[in-house]
C-alpha positions as CSV (number, residue, x, y, z in Angstrom):
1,X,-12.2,7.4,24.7
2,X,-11.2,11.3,24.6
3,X,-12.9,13.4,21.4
4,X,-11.7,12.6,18.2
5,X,-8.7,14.6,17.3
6,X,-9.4,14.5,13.5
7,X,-12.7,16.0,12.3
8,X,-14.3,13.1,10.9
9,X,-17.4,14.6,10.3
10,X,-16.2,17.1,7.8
11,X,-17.3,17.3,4.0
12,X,-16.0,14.4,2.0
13,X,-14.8,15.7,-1.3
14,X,-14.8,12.4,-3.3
15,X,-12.9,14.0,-6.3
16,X,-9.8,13.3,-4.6
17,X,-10.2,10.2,-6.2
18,X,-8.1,10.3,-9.7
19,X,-8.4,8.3,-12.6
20,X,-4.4,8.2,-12.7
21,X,-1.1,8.8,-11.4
22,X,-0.9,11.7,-13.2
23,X,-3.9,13.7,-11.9
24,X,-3.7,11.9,-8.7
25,X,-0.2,13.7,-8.1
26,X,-1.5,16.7,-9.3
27,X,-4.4,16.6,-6.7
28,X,-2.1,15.7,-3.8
29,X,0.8,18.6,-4.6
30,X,-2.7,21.5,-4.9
31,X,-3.9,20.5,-1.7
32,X,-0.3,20.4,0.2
33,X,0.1,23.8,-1.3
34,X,-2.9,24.9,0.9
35,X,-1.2,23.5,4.4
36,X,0.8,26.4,6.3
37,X,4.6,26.5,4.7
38,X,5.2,26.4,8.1
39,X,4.4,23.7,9.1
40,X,6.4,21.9,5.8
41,X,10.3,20.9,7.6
42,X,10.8,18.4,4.5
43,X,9.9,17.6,1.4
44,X,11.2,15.0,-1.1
45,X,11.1,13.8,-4.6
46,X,12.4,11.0,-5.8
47,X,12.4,10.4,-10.0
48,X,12.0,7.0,-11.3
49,X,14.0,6.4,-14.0
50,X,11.4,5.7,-16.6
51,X,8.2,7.8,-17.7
52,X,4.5,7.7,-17.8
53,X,2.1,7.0,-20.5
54,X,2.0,10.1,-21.7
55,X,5.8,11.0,-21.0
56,X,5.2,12.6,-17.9
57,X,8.0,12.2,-15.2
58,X,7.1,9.7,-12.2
59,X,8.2,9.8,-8.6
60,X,7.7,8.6,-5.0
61,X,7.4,12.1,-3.0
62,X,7.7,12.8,0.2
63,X,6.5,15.4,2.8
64,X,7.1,15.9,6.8
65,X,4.4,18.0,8.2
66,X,5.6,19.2,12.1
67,X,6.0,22.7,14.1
68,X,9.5,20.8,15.0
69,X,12.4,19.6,12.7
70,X,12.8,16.2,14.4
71,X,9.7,15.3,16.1
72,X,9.1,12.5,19.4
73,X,5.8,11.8,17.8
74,X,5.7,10.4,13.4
75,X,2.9,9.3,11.7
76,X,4.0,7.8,8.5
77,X,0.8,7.4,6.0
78,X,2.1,5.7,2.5
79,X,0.6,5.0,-0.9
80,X,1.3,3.1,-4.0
81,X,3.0,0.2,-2.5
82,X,1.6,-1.6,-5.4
83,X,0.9,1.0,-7.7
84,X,-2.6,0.3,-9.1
85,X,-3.8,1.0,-5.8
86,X,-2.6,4.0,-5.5
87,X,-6.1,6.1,-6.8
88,X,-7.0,5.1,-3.1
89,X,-4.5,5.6,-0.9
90,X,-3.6,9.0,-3.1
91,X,-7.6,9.7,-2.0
92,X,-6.9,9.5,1.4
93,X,-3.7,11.2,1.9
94,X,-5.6,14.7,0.2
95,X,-8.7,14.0,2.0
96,X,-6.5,13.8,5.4
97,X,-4.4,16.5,4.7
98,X,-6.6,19.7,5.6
99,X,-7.7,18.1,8.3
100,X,-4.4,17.4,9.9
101,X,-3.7,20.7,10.3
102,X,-5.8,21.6,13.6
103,X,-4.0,18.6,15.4
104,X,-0.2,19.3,14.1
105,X,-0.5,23.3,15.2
106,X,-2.0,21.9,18.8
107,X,1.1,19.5,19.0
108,X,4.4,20.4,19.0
109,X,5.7,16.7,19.3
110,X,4.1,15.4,16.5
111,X,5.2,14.9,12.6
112,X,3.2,13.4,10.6
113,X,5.2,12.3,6.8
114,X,3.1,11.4,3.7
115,X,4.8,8.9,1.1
116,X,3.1,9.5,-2.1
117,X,3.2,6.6,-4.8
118,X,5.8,4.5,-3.4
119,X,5.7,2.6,-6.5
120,X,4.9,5.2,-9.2
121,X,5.7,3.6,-12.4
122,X,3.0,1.0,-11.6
123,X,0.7,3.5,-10.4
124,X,0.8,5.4,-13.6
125,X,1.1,2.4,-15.9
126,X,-1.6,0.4,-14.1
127,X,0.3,-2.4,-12.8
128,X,0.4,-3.6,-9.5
129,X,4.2,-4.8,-9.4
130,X,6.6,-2.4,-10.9
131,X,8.6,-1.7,-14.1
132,X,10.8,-5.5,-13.2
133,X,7.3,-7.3,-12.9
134,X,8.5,-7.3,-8.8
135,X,5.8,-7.4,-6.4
136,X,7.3,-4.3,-3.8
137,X,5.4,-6.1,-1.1
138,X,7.4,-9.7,-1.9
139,X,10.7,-7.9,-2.0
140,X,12.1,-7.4,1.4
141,X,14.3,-9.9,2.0
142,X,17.9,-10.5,2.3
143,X,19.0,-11.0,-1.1
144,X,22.6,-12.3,0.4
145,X,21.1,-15.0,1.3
146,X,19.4,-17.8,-0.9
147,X,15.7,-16.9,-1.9
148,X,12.9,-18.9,-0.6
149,X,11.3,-21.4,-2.7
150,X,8.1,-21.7,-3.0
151,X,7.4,-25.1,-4.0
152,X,3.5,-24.6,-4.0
153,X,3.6,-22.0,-6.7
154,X,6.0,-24.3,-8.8
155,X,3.0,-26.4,-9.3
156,X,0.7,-23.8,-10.5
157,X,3.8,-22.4,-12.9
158,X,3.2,-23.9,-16.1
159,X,-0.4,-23.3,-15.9
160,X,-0.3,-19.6,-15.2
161,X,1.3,-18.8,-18.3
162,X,-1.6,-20.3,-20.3
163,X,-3.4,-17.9,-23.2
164,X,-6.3,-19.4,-22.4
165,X,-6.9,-17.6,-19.2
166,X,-7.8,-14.7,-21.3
167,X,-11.0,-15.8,-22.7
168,X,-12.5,-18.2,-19.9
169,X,-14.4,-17.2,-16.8
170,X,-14.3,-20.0,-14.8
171,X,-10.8,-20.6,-13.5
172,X,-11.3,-22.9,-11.1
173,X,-9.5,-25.5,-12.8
174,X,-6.5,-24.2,-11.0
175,X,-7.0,-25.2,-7.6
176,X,-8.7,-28.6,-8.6
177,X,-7.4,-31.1,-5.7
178,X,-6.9,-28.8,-3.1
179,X,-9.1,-26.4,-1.4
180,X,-9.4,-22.4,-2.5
181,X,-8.0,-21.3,0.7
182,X,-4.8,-23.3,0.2
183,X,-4.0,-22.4,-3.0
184,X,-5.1,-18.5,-2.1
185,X,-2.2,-19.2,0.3
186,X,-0.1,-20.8,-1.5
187,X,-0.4,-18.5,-4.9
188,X,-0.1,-15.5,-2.8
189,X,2.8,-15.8,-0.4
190,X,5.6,-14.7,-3.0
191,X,7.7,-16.8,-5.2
192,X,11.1,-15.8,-6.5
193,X,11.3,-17.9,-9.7
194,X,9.3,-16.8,-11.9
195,X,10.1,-13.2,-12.8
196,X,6.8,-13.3,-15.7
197,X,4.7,-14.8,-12.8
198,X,2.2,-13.8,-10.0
199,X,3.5,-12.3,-7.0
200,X,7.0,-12.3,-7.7
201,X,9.4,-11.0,-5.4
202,X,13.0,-10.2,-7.5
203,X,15.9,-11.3,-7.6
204,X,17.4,-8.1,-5.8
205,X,16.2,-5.2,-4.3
206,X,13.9,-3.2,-5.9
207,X,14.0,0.3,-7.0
208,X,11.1,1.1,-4.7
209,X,13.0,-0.5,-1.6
210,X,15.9,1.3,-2.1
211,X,14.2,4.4,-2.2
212,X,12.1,3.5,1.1
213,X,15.7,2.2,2.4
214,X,16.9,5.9,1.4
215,X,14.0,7.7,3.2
216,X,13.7,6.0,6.4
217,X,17.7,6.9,7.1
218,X,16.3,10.3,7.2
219,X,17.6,11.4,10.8
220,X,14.0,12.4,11.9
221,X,13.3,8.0,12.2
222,X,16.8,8.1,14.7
223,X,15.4,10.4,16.8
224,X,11.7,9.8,17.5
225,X,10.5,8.2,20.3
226,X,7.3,7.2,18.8
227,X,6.6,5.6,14.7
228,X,3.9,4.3,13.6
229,X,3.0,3.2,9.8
230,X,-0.1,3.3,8.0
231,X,-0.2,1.7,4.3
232,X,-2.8,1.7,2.4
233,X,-3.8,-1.5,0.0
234,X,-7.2,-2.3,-1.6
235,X,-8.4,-5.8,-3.0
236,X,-9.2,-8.0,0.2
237,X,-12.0,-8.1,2.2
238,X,-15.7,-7.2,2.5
239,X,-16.7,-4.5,-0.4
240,X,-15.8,-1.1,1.2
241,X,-14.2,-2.3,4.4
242,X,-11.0,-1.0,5.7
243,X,-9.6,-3.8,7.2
244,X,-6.5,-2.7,9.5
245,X,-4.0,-5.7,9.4
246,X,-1.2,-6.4,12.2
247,X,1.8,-8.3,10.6
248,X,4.1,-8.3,13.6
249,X,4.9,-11.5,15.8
250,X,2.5,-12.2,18.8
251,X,4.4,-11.4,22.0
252,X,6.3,-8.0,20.3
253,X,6.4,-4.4,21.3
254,X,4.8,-3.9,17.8
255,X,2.0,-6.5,18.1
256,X,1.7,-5.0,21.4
257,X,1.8,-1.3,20.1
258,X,-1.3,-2.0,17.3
259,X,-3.2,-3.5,20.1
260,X,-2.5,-0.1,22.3
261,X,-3.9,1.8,19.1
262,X,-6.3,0.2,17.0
263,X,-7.8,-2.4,19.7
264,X,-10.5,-4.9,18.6
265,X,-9.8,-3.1,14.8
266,X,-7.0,-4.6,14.0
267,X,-6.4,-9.0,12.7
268,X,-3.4,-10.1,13.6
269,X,-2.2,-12.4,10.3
270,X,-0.2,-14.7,12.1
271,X,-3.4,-16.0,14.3
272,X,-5.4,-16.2,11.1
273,X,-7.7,-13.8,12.0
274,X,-6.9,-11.5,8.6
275,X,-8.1,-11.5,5.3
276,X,-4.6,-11.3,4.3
277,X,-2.3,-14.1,4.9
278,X,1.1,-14.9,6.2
279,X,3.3,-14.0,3.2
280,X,7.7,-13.7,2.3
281,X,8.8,-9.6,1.9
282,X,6.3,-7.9,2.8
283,X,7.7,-4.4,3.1
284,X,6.2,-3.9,7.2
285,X,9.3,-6.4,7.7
286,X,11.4,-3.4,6.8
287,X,9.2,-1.0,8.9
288,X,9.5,-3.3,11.5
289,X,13.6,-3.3,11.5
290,X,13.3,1.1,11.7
291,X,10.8,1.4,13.8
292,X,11.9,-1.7,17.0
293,X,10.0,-1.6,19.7
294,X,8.8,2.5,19.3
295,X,5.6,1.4,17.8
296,X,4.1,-0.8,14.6
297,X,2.9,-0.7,11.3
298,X,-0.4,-1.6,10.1
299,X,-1.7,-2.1,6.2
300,X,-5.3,-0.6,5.7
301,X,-6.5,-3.1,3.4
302,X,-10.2,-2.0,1.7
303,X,-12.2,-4.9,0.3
304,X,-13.3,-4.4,-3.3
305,X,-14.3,-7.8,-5.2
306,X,-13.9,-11.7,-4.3
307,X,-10.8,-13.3,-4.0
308,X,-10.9,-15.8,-7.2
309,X,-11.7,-12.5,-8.7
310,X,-9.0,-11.1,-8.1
311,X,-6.9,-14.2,-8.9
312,X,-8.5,-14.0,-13.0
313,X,-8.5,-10.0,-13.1
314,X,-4.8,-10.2,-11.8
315,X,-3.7,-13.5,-14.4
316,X,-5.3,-12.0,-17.3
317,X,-3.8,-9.0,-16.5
318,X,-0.4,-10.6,-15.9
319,X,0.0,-12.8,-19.5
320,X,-1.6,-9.6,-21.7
321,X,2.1,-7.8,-20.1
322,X,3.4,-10.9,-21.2
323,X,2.7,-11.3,-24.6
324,X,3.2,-7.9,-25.4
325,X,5.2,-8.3,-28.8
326,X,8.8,-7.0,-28.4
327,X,8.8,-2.9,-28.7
328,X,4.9,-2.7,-28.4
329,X,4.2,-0.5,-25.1
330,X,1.8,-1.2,-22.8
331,X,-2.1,0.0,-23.1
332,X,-3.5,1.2,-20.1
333,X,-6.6,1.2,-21.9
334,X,-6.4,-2.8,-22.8
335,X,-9.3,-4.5,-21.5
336,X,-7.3,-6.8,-19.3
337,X,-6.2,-3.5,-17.7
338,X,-8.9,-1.7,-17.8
339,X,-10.7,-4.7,-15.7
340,X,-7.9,-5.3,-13.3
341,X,-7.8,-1.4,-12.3
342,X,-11.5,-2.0,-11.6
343,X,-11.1,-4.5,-9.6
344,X,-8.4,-2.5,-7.3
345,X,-10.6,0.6,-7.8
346,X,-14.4,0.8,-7.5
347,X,-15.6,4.0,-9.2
348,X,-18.5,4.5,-7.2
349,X,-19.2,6.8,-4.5
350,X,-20.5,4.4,-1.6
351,X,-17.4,2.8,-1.8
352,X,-15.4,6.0,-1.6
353,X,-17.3,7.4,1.0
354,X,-16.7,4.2,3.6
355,X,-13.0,4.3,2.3
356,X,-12.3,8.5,3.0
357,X,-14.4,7.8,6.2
358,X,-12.4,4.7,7.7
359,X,-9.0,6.4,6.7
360,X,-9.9,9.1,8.7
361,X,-11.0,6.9,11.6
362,X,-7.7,4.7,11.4
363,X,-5.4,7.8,11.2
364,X,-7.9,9.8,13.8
365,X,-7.1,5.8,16.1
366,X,-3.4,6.1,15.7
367,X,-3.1,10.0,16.7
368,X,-5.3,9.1,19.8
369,X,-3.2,6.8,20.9
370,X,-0.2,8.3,21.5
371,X,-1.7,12.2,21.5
372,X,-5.0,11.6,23.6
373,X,-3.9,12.7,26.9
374,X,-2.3,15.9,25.8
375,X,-5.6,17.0,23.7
């Protein structure tokens, strides 16, 4: 393989890690003020409708980083799909930043366009769904037709509203009679029925999705001859791991395109060889429809915790939101909150070392592959 195009031996600078939204935006707009202005052919902000904890105004931004208006060659890196994880993928997108300058003045056909905090109200309010209790990455479906049922969670329904969940730490009791990995599977997938529930999907499209619907009409995505999508998630897998996960069909120009790029790195979901599973509305589906057979998307998913942890950080998390009393805003400081954001977000520097490292890898994979022979 030809030299890395990235220089992923340069100083990591682990405070691009943010406590929240608000310093994490901060942090991304100082360090895009150091890139060449000329090298900036669009930028884009888009205002959520509601407001931070502390009043401060929330959006999804958007930049387009080429020497050319409409590049052959995009690189789409996104953050904040579900907006607790957002510290991370925030992290990564300063951290890359500098060091995508070399490579973008070397290559005229390349763009490479950063999606900051696609989901920004739960990113500043600590959530991983948004301001509708919807679950961004449940969401993309056709909402003219009917919404899938998910008959397995129905099961489970009743249960996951219980108080009780709030005081216990052994929560096996929900999966009694079947085995974990089933009802991981079946709790995760996305239900539509339960708008105060795990995982939930909507009842129409997001304000996220239209947003992402709004960007990726942009004419630059009509005109490439090459996309390919990086979003970065945290909560699966081994503790510090970026896991890069291929959710297109076997025996697709996509599936075949993450294979071209990523190689033996990437677990195809579909032939169970992910820590994620098969799930409804996943938001690559939409990638999938823009990009057709000009290349893939990928989700860089770093472990953090077990998975029946995350079921209990993510349930207690869910019925303290519920039983908020009518008028009371939300704490971010709340100790179901306080624990879940922990779970999504390791504050420790081993773990955001392998995280800043990998991203570069993954990003340094994906410019490789469709840049290496012109470097």
């Amino acid at each position: 393989m030809s030299h890395p195009l990235l220089d992923l031996q340069a100083p990591m600078v682990l405070s691009v890690f943010k406590n929240s939204y608000l310093d994490a935006r901060e942090c991304f707009q100082q360090t895009l003020a150091d890139i060449p202005q000329s090298l900036i052919k669009q930028s884009e902000r888009f205002v959520h409708p509601l407001t931070g904890p502390a009043g401060e105004e929330l959006a999804c931004e958007t930049v387009l980083l080429s020497q050319s208006e409409q590049p052959e060659t995009i690189l789409v890196v996104i953050s904040g799909t579900h907006g607790v994880e957002g510290v991370t993928g925030s992290a990564i997108q300063a951290d890359i930043l500098p060091l995508l300058v070399d490579v973008l003045q070397k290559s005229a056909r390349l763009g490479v366009m950063l999606i900051h905090a696609m989901n920004p109200w739960g990113f500043a309010w600590v959530r991983r769904g948004d301001h509708q209790g919807i679950d961004l990455n449940r969401n993309f479906i056709d909402f003219d037709q009917p919404v899938p049922m998910n008959e397995d969670y129905a099961q489970y329904q009743s249960q996951l509203h219980e108080a009780r969940w709030l005081e216990v730490s052994d929560f096996s009791g929900l999966w009694q009679g079947v085995s974990f990995a089933d009802f991981i599977e079946q709790i995760t997938r996305g239900q539509y029925q339960d708008p105060t529930g795990l995982f939930y999907g909507g009842n129409a499209p997001s304000w996220s999705r239209q947003v992402l619907e709004t960007i990726t009409r942009h004419a630059v995505f009509e005109s490439a001859h090459n996309i390919n999508v990086i979003d970065c998630h945290t909560g699966l897998g081994p503790y510090g791991y970026g896991e890069v996960i291929n959710d297109h069909f076997p025996n697709t120009a996509g599936f075949d395109w993450v294979n071209r790029l990523y190689g033996a790195n990437a677990c195809a979901a579909l032939l169970g060889e992910s820590c994620s599973a098969p799930k409804s509305g996943l938001i690559d589906y939409h990638w999938q429809k823009v990009i057709g057979g000009r290349g893939c998307f990928v989700t860089l998913e770093f472990g953090t915790y077990s998975v029946d942890k995350l079921i209990s950080e993510l349930l207690r998390e869910q019925i303290y939101q519920n039983t908020l009393p009518q008028g009371v805003e939300r704490n971010i400081k709340a100790e179901p909150v306080r624990l879940m954001q922990a779970f999504f977000y390791p504050r420790e520097s081993s773990w955001q070392q392998q995280v800043l490292f990998r991203g570069r890898q993954v990003v340094n994979m994906a410019l490789q592959g469709v840049l290496g022979s012109e470097q």
